[in-house]
N, C-alpha and C positions, 0 to 999 in steps of 0.2 A: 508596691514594688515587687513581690514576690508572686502576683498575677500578673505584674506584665512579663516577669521571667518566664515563669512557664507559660504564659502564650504564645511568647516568643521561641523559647523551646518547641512549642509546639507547632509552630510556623517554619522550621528551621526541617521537620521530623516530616512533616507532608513535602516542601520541598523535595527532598533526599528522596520521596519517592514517587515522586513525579519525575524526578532526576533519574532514576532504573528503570520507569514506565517507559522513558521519554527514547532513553538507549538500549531496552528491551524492542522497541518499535523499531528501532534505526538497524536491530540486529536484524530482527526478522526481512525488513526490507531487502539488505544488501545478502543476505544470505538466498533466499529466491531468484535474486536479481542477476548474482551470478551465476546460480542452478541452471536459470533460463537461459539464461547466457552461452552456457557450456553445450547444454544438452539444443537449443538452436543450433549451434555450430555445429554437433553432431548432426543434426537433423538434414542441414544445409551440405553438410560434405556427404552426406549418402545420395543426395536428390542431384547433388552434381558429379558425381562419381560416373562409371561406366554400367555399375551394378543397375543403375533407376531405370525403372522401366519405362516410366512418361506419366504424367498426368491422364485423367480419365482411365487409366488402366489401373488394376488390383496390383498392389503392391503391399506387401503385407507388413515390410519392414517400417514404412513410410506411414503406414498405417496404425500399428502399434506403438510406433512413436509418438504421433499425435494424439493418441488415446491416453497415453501417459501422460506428455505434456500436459493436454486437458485438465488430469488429474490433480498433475501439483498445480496449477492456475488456480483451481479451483480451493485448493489446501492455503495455498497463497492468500488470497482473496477473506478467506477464513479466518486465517491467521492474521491477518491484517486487520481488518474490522475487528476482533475481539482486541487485538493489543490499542488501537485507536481510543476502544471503546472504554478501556480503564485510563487512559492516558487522559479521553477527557474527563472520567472520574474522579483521576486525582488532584486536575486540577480546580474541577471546582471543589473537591476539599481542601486543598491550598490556600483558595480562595477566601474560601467562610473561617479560616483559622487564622486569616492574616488580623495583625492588632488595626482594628480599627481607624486609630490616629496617624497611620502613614500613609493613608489613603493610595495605596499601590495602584488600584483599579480602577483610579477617576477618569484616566483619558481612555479606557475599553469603555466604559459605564456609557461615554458620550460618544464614541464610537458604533456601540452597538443601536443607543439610538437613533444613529445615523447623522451624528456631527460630525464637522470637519475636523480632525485633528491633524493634519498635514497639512502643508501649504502645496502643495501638488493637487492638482482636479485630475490626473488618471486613478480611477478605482475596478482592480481587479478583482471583484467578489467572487465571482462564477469560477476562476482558478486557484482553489485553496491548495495546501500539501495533500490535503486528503483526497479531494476527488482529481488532481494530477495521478497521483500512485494511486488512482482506481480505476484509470483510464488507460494506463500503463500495465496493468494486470488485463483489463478486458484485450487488452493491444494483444499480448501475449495470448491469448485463449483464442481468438479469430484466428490468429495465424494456421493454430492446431488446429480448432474447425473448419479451416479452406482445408488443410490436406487430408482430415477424414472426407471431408466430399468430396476431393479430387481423387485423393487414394483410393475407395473403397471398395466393398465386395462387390458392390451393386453394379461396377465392370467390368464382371469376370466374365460377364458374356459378350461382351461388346466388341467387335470386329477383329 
């Protein structure tokens, strides 16, 4: 009786931090997401503004921008994979601290086998949350590398 409390306890204790991992991850997301957000729009009201010079021309402002940008994609990206990386940590410590006798992980078990546990035959494997929001970060960094190549020094000489 008093191993299943503290297993249980201790099942209760990896939860709760899975549970901070989980919305640790969910910070990081939304906090980038707006960052890019914001600093696009800046990006985007300079390029349509009167001040832009044009594509294929040096533009320094447009330029700089997208270097930063790049930057935090890049810090993003970072930040993202490491928080992922304890999230799935924790839960397979979750996992291996669950009591035994509730068998919580019988329909993943057969799942990851590759049994059916839905009555649905569409299976989205290839679109998880992770490599969505990884695709959604790379989305974010092309942007910024089209305007380093459009913007750059390299047509300061150019007609």
């Amino acid at each position: 009786m008093e191993e299943e409390k503290k297993s249980i306890e201790k099942y209760q204790a990896m939860i709760n931090l899975l549970s901070i991992e989980a919305q640790l991850l969910s910070n990081i997301f939304t906090t980038f997401l707006i960052a890019h957000s914001i600093f696009l729009g800046c990006l985007m009201g300079h390029v349509f503004s009167s001040d832009f010079i044009g594509f294929c021309k040096w533009d320094a402002k447009v330029f700089a921008f997208c270097w930063l940008g790049l930057f935090l994609s890049i810090c993003w990206f970072l930040a993202y994979l490491r928080g992922a990386t304890y999230y799935s940590f924790w839960t397979l410590n979750s996992r291996s601290s669950a009591p035994t006798e509730w068998n919580l992980y019988e329909k993943e078990d057969k799942l990851r086998q590759g049994e059916e546990i839905f009555s649905t035959k569409l299976r989205f494997r290839a679109l998880t949350i992770k490599r969505i929001t990884i695709m959604l970060i790379i989305s974010f960094a092309l942007i910024y590398i089209m305007g380093i190549i459009l913007c750059g020094f390299w047509f300061s000489n150019c007609g």
